[in-house]
C-alpha positions in Angstrom: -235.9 -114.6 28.4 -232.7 -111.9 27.8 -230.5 -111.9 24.4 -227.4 -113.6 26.6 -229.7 -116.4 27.4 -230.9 -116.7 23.6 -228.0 -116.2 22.6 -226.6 -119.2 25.0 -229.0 -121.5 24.0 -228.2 -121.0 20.0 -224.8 -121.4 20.7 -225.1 -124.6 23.0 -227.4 -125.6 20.3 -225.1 -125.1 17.3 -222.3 -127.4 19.8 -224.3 -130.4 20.3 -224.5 -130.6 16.4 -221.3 -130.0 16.2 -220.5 -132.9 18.6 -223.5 -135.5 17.3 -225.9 -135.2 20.7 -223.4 -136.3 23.0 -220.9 -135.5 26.0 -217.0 -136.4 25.5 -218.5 -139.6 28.0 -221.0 -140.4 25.6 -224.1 -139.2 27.7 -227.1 -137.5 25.8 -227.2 -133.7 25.7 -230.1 -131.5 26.6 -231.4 -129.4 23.7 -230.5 -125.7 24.8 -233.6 -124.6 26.3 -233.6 -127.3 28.4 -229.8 -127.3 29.6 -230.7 -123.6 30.3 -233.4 -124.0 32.6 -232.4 -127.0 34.2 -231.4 -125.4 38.2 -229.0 -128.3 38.1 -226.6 -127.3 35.2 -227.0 -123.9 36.3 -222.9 -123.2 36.6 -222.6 -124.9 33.5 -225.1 -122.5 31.9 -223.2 -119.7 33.4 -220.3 -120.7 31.3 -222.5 -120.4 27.9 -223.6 -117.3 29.4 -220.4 -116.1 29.2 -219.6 -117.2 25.8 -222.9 -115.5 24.9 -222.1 -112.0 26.5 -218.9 -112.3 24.8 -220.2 -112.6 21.1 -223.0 -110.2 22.1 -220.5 -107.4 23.0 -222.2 -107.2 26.6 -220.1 -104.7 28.7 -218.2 -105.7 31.1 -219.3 -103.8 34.9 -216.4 -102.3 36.5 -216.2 -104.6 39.6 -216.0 -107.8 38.1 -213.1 -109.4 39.0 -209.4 -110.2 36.8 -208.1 -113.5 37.2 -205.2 -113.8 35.9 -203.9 -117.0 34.1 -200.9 -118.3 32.7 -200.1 -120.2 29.5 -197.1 -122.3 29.1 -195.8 -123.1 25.9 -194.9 -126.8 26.9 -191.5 -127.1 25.1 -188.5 -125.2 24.4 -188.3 -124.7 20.4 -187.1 -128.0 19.3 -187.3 -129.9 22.3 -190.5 -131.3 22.3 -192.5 -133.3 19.6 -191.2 -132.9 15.7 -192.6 -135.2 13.6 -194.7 -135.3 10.2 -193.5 -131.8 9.3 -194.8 -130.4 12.4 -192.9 -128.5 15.5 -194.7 -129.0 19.2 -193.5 -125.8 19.9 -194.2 -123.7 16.6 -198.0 -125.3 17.3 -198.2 -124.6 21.2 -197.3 -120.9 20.1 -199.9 -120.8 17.6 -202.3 -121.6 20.3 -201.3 -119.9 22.7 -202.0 -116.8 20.5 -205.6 -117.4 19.8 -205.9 -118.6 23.4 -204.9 -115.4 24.9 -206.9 -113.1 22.2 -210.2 -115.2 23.4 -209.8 -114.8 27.3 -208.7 -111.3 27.1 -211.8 -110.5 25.0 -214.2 -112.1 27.0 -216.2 -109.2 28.9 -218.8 -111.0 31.1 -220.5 -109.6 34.5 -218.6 -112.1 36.8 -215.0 -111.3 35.6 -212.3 -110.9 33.0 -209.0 -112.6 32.5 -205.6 -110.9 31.9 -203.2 -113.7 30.7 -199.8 -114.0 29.7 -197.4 -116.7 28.0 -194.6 -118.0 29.9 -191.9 -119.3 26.9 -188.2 -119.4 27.2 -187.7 -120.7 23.5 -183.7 -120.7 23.5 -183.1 -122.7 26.4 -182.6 -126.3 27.2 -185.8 -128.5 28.4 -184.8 -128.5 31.6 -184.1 -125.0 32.0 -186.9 -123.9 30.2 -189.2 -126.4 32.5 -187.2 -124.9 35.7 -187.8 -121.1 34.2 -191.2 -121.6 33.6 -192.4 -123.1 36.9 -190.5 -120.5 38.7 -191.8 -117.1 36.5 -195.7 -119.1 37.1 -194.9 -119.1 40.9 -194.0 -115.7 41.2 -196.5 -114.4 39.2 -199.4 -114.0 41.2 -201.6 -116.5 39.0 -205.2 -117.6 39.9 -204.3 -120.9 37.3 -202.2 -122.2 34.4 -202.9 -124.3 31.7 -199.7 -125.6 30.1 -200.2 -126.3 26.4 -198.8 -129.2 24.2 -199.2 -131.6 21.7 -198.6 -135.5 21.8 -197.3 -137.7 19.3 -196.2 -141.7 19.1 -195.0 -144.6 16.9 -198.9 -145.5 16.3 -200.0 -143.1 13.7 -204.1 -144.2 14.1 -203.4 -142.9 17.9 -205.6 -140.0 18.3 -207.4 -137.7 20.3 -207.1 -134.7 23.2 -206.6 -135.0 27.0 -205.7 -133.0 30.1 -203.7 -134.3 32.9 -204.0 -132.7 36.5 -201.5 -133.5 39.7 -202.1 -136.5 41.8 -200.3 -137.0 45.0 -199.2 -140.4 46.5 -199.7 -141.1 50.1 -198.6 -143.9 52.5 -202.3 -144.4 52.5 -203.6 -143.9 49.1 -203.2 -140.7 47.2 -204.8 -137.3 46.9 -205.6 -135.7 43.8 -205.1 -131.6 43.5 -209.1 -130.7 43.7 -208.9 -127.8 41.3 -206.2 -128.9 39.1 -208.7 -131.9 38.1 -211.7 -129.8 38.3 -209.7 -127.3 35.9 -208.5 -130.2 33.7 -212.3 -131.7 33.5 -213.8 -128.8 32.8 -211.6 -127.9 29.6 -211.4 -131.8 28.5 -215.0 -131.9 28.4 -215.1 -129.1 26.2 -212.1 -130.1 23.9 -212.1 -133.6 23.8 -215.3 -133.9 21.7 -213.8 -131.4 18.8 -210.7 -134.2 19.1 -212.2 -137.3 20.0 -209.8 -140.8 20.4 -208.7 -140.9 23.8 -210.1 -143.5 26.3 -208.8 -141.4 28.9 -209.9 -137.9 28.4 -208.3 -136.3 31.7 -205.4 -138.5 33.5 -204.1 -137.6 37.2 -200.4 -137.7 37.0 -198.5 -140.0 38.4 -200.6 -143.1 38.4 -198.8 -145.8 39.0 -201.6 -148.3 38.0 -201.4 -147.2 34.7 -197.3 -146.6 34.6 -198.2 -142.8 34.4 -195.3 -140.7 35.8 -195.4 -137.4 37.2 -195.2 -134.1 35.1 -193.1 -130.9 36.9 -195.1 -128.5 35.5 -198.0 -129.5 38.0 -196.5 -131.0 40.7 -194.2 -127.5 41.5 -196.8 -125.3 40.3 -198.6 -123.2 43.3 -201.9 -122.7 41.7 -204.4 -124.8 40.5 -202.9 -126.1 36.6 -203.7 -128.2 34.0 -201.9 -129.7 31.0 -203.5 -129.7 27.9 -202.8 -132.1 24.9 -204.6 -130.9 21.9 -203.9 -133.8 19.4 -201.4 -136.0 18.0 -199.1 -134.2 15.8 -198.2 -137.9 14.5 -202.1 -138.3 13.1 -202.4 -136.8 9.4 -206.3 -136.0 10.4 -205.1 -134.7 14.4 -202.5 -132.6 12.7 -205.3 -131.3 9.8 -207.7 -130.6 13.1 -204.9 -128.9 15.2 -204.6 -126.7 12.3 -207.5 -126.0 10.3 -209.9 -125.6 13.4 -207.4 -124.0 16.4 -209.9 -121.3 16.4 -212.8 -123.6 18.0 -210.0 -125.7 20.1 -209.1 -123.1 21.5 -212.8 -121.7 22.4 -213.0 -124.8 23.6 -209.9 -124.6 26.1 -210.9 -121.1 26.9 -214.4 -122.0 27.6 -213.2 -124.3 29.9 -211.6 -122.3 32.0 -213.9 -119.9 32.5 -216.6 -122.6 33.4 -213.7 -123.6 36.0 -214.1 -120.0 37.3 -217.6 -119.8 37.3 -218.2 -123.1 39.3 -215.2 -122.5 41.7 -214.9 -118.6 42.3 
């Protein structure tokens, strides 16, 4: 067995304590050994791998390929949530930080990620929203992940999600294949470091659930998810959001480049 595959397994390891044994859906995890060698979970693996090359300081070969990715800072400065001494924005820009200084680090033998934030922090919502879906379209992204944080009247509501593009048909509906695989892959990553949520990743609209749809991915080109770390209206969310947005953002970051290693 080679050090990145040791090294995945202790890290994997040191996760399922971290999340008591289970997946966000409440399965049983593996222990490491056993998620590593199973030829089934192999692109998962892959993803731990990466993490694994990462903290080893594994070189990076010199044709892997960049993906490039895109983080939104969900709101304008004070247009999204404020509440309980907190600022959406200030937060999403906090994260978005650490977020960027993980994926750029990550050297792995696949690929490497070059990312930049999209924030127009002076403008209006709308303009903002309109700014930002038009600089993500004419950037040549391979995805986005636009980053926010939730709030509501109920303080004991709780919890991450991620919410991918669903279109409606005169048939049915479609969803946007790698928005939701995008979206799954970091909510299953996230949402056990923030659990609460029944619904861990939401297609947007839904109309049976009075869901409406989001701009950001409906007029987005690329595959994009949106990403609500926590309730800023939670005293223990907003403790969480802060005191561990290292490991959330791991999390989000790990996500996305399982996403990439399952759909190249």
């Amino acid at each position: 067995m080679n050090n990145i595959d040791q090294k995945a397994i202790e890290l994997y390891d040191i996760y399922t304590v971290a999340v008591g044994g289970k997946a966000w859906d409440g399965a049983p995890l593996p222990c490491g050994k056993d998620f590593i060698s199973d030829p089934t979970k192999q692109k998962q693996a892959d993803g731990w791998r990466a993490v694994a090359a990462h903290v080893l300081g594994v070189a990076a070969p010199a044709e892997q390929r960049t993906y490039r990715i895109a983080i939104d800072i969900g709101h304008a400065n004070g247009t999204g949530t404020r509440t309980n001494n907190a600022d959406e924005h200030e937060e999403a820009v906090h994260n978005a930080a650490v977020l960027k200084s993980i994926l750029e680090s990550y050297q792995v033998d696949r690929f490497r990620f070059k990312v930049d934030i999209i924030d127009f922090p002076a403008e209006t919502n709308t303009r903002d929203l309109n700014k930002t879906i038009k600089a993500i379209n004419a950037g040549d992204y391979h995805a986005a992940v636009s980053l926010h944080c939730d709030s509501s009247s109920n303080v004991n509501a709780r919890g991450a999600h991620c919410c991918y593009h669903r279109t409606y048909l005169a048939d049915g509906y479609a969803d946007s294949p790698r928005g939701k695989a995008l979206a799954s892959a970091i909510a299953a990553r996230l949402c056990p470091i923030m659990p609460g949520r029944a619904s861990k990743v939401q297609a947007r609209p839904d109309r049976e659930r009075n869901l409406s749809g989001l701009a950001i991915l409906r007029e987005t080109k690329m595959p994009t998810a949106l990403v609500e770390v926590g309730f800023l209206s939670n005293n223990e969310d907003l403790k969480r959001i802060r005191a561990l947005r290292y490991e959330l953002m791991q999390a989000v970051a790990l996500g996305i480049a399982t996403y990439f290693y399952e759909n190249p």
